[in-house]
C-alpha positions as CSV (number, residue, x, y, z in Angstrom):
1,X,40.9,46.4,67.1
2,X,42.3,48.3,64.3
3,X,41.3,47.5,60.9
4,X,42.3,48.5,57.2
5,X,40.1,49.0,54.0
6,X,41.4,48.6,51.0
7,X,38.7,49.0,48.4
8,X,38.3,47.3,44.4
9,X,36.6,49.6,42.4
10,X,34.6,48.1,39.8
11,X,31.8,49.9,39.5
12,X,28.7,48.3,40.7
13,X,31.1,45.1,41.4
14,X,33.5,47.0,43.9
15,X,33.8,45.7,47.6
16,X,36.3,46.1,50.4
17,X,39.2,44.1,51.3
18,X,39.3,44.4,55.1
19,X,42.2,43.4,57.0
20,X,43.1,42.9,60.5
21,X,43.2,40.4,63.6
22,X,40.7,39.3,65.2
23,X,38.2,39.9,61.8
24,X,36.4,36.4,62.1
25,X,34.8,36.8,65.0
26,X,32.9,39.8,62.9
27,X,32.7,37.8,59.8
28,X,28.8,37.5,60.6
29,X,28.4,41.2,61.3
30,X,30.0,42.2,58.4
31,X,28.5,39.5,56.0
32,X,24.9,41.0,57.0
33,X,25.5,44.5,56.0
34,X,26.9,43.4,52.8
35,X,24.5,41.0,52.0
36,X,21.3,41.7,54.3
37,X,19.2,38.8,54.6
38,X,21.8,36.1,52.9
39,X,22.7,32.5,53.9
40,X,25.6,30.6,53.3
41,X,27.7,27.5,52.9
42,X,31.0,27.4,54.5
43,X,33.8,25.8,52.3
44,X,36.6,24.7,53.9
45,X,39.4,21.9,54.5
46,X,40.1,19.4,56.6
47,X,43.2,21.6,58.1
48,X,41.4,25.0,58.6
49,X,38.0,23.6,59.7
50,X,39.8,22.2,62.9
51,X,41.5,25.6,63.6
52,X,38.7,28.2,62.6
53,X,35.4,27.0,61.7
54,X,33.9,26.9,65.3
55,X,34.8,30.7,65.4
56,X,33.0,31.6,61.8
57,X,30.4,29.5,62.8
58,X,29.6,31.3,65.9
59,X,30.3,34.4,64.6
60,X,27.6,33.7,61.7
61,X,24.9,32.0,63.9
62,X,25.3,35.4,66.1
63,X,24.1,37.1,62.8
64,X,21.4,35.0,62.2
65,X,22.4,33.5,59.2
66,X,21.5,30.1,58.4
67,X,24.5,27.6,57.5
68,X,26.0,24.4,55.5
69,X,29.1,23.3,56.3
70,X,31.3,22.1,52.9
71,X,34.8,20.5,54.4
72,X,36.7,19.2,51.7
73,X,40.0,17.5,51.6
74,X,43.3,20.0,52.6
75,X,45.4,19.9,49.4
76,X,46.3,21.1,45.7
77,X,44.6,18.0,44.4
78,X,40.9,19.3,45.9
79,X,40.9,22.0,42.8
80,X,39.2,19.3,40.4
81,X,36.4,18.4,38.7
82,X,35.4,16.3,41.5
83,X,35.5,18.3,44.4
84,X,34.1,20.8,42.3
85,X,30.6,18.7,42.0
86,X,30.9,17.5,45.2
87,X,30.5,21.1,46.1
88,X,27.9,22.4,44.0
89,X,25.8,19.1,45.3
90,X,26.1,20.0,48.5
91,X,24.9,23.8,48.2
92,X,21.9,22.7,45.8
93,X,21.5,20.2,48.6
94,X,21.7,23.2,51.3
95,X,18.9,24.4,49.6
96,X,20.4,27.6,49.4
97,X,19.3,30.2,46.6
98,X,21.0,32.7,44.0
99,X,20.8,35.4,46.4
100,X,23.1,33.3,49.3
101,X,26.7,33.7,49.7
102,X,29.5,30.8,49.4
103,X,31.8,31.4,52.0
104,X,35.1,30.5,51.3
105,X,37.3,30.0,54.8
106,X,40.8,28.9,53.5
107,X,43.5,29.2,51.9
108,X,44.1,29.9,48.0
109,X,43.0,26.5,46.8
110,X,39.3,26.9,48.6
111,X,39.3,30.4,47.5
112,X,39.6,28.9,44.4
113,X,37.0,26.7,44.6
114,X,34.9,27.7,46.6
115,X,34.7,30.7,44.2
116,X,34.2,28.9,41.2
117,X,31.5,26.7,42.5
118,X,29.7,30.5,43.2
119,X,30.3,31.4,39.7
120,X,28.6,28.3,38.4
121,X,25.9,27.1,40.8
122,X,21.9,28.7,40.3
123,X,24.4,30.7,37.7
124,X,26.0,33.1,40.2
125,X,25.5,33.5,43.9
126,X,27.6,35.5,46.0
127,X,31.2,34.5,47.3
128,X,32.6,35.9,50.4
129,X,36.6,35.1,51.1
130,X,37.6,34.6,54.2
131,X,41.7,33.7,53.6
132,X,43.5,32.2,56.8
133,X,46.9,32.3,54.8
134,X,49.5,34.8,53.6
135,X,49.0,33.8,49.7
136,X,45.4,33.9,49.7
137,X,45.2,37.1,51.8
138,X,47.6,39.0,49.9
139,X,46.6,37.6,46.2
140,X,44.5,35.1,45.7
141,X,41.5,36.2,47.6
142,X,41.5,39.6,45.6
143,X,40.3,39.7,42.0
144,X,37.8,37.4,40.9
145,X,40.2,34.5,39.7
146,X,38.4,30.9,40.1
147,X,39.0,27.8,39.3
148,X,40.1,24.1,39.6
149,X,43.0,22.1,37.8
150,X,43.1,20.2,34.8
151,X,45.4,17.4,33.8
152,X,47.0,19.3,31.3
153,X,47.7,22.3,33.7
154,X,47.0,24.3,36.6
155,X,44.1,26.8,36.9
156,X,42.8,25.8,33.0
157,X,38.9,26.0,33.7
158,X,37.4,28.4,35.7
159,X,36.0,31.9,35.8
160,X,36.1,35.7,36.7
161,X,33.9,36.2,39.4
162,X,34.3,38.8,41.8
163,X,33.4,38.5,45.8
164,X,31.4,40.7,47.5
165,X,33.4,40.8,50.4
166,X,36.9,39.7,51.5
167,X,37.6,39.4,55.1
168,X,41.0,39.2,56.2
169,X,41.8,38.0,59.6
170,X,45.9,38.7,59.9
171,X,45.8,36.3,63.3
172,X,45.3,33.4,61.3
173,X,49.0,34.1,59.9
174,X,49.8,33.1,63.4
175,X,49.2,29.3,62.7
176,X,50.9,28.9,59.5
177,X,54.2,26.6,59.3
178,X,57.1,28.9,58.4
179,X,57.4,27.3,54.9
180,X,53.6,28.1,54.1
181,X,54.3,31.7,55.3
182,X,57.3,32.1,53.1
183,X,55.5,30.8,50.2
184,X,52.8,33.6,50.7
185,X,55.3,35.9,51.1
186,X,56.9,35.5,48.0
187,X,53.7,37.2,46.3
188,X,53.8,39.5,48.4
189,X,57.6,40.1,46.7
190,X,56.0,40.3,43.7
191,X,54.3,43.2,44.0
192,X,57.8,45.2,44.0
193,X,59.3,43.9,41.3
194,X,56.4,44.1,38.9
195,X,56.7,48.3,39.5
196,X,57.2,49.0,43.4
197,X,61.0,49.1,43.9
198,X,60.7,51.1,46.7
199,X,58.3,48.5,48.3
200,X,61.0,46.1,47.4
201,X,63.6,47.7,49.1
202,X,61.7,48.1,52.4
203,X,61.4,44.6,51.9
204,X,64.6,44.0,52.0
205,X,64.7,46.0,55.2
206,X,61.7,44.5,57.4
207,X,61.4,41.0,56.4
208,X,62.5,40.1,60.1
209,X,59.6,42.0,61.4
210,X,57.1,41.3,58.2
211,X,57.8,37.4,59.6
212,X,57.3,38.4,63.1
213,X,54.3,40.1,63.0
214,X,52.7,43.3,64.2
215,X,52.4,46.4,62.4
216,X,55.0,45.7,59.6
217,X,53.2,42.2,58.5
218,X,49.9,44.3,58.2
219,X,51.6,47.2,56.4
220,X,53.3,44.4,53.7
221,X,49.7,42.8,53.2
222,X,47.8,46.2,52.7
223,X,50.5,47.4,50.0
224,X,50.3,44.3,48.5
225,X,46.6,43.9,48.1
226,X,46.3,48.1,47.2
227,X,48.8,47.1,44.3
228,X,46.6,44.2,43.4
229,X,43.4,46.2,43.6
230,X,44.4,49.1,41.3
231,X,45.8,46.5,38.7
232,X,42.6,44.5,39.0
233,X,40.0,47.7,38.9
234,X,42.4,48.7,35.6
235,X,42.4,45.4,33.4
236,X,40.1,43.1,35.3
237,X,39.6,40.4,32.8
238,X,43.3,40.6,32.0
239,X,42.8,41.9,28.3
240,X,46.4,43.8,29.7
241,X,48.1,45.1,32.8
242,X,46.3,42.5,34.6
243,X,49.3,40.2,33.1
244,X,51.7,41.6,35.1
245,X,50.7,40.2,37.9
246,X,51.5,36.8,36.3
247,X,55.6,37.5,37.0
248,X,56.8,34.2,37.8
249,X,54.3,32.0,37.1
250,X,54.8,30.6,33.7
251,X,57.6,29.3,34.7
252,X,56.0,28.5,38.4
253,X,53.1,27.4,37.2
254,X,54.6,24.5,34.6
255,X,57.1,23.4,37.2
256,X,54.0,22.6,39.3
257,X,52.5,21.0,36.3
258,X,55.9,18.9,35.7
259,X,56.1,17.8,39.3
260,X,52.7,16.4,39.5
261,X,51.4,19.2,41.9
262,X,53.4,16.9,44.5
263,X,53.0,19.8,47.2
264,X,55.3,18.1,49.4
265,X,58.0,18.6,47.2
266,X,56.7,22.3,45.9
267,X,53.6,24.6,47.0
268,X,52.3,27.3,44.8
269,X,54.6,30.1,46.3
270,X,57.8,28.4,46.2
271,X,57.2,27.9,42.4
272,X,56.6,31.3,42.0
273,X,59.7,32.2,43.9
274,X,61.4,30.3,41.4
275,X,59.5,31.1,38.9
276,X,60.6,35.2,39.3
277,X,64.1,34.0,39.5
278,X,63.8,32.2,36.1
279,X,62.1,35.7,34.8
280,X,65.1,37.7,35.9
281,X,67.8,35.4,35.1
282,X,66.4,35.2,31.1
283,X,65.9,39.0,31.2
284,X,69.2,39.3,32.3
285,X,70.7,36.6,29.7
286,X,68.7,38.5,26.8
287,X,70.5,41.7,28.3
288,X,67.0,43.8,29.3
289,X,68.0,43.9,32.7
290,X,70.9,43.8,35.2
291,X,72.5,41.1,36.4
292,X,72.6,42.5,39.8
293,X,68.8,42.7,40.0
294,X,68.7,39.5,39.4
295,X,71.2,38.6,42.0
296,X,69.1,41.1,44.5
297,X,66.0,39.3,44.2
298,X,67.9,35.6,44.2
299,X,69.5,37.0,47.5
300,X,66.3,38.2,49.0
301,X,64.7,35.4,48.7
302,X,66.9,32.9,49.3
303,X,67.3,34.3,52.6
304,X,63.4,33.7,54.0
305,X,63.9,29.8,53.1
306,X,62.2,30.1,49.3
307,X,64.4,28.0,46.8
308,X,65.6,30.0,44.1
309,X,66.5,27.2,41.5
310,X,64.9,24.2,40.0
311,X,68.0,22.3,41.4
312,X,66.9,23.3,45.1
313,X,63.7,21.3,44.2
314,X,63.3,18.0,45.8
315,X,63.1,14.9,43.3
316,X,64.4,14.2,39.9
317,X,64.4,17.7,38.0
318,X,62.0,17.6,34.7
319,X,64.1,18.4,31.6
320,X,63.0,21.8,29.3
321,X,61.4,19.1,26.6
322,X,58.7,19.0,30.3
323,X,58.9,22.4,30.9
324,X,58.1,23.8,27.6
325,X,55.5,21.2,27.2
326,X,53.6,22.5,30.5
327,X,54.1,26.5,29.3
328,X,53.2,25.7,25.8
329,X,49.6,24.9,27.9
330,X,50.0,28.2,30.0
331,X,46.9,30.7,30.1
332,X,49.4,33.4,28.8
333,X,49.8,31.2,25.5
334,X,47.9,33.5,22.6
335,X,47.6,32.1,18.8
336,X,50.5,29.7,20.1
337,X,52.6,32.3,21.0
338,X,54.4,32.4,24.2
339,X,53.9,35.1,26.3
340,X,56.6,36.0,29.3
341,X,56.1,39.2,31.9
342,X,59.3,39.8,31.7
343,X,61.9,42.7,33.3
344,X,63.6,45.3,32.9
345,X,65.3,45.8,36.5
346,X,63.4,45.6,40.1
347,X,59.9,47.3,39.6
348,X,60.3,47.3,35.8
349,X,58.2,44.3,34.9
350,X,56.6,44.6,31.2
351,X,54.7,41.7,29.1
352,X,56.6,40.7,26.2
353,X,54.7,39.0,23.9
354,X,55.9,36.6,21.0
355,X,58.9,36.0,23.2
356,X,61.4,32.7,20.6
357,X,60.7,29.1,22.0
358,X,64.1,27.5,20.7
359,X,65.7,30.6,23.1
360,X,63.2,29.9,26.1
361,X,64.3,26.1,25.7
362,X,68.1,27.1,25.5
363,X,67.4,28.9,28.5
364,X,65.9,26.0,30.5
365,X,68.2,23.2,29.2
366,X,71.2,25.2,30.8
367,X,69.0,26.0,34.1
368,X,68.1,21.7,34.6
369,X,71.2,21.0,33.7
């Protein structure tokens, strides 16, 4: 079994992002020699706890480390408030101490919570992530982001807390429904055209085979999370570069927010897809970059099944009055100014800060028209 390292260096913080198949049935060996004498609670759905909790429960037990089990509901609407206590109950409950691990097995929204409920509960125990899709292995997982939803927006309360070991186990990607794939794999499109055009363009070659599996999946999910992890041991509180990796997502993020985080009608992904489609089209309208970037990445992604377009979004389309009201509630928001990571051409992402409102709302009333 061949495995890859990819480490995040942050100091006394820094752990290893391993990735390959068959990982979970090690999870317990490796959890041990990162965290010697450590229990844990398991977080994980509905959906995944049918498919792998068994195996990471075996593998842990082998290890002799003592267990809860934390299924919650499968979902967008589990990152709240609610399941958030529900949670942290039923680790205090566990009887499990500051020095245990939280293991999150899921995708990006138990990653999420699972991770903030570590931040929070006896102050800080340890998280381990254990991602079983393409989003969360590629992004989410790595970092340190946590958190849970609020009604004004998506990801508004959480915390940076880092894990202490991500474990990713590539034949879990083997499950996924093909949309849930594509909508991992457009952050894994990100990562070229925030500064990786090269990466791009051997995207644009090897998606067949990045979708099929094998050795060109693994190699698309080690650059991306090597890109992430020299961003995030950079700027990790995102005072900076870190932004970057937001391209797409204030757009994204407030057409989740304007279509009630319905994820039957739009997952995280696809409103990131979107969302980077959005950043190059306004780019190109305010003539920073090419038109035929923009075209390039429209193309690209069109063609794995991501919509491109608010139109190619189920249900009535919000109007901008909706959208601006979501990104006016946007993270990237500062002294009520709105931020945009904006482009220049295919890897030539940049933040632009202070960016007009009346032409971001131009912009969007011609896009729902």
């Amino acid at each position: 079994m061949s495995t890859t390292r990819v480490p995040v260096r942050l100091g006394e913080r820094s752990y290893d992002v391993l990735i390959g198949a068959g990982l979970i049935a090690e999870a317990g060996r490796l959890i041990k020699e990162r965290l010697p004498g450590a229990n844990a609670a398991i977080v994980t759905d509905e959906n995944v706890a049918a498919l792998y909790l068994p195996a990471l429960k075996s593998a842990l037990e082998a290890a002799a480390i003592r267990i809860a089990e934390i299924v919650v509901p499968a979902g967008e609407g589990t990152k709240s408030f609610a399941q958030l206590q529900s949670v942290v109950e039923a680790v205090l409950e566990a009887r499990l101490e500051r020095g245990d691990a939280i293991v999150a097995l899921g995708g990006g929204v138990v990653g999420d919570l699972a991770g903030f409920a570590a931040a929070v509960t006896r102050r800080g125990m340890h998280l381990v992530q254990v991602p079983t899709n393409m989003l969360a292995q590629v992004d989410s997982s790595v970092g340190g982001k946590t958190g849970i939803n609020a009604p004004q927006g998506k990801n508004l309360v959480g915390a940076f807390h880092q894990p202490a070991l991500v474990v990713a186990d590539t034949a879990t990607l083997d499950t996924l429904p093909q949309r849930e794939f594509a909508a991992g794999y457009a952050e894994v499109v990100k990562y070229g055209l925030i500064d990786d055009a090269a990466f791009f363009a051997w995207l644009e070659a090897n998606r067949d085979e990045v979708f099929g599996g094998g050795a060109a999946r693994t190699h698309a999910i080690a650059e991306s999370v090597k890109a992430k992890a020299r961003v995030v041991a950079a700027d990790e509180r995102e005072a900076g570069e870190r932004a970057l990796l937001n391209l797409g997502h204030t757009f994204g993020h407030a057409l989740e927010a304007a279509y009630g985080f319905d994820t039957a009608r739009l997952v995280h992904g696809e409103a990131v897809a979107v969302g980077m489609v959005l950043a190059h089209d306004f780019s190109a309208a305010e003539e920073l970059a090419p038109a035929a970037d923009s075209d390039r990445v429209r193309a690209h992604l069109e063609a794995v099944g991501l919509p491109v377009s608010i139109e190619a979004i189920p249900g009535t389309r919000p109007n901008a009055d909706t959208l601006m009201h979501h990104i006016a509630q946007d993270k990237k928001v500062s002294g009520g100014r709105l931020t945009f990571i904006l482009t220049r051409g295919i890897g030539q992402a940049f933040i632009a800060n202070d960016v007009p409102a009346d032409k971001v709302r131009a912009f969007l009333e011609r896009q729902a028209a």
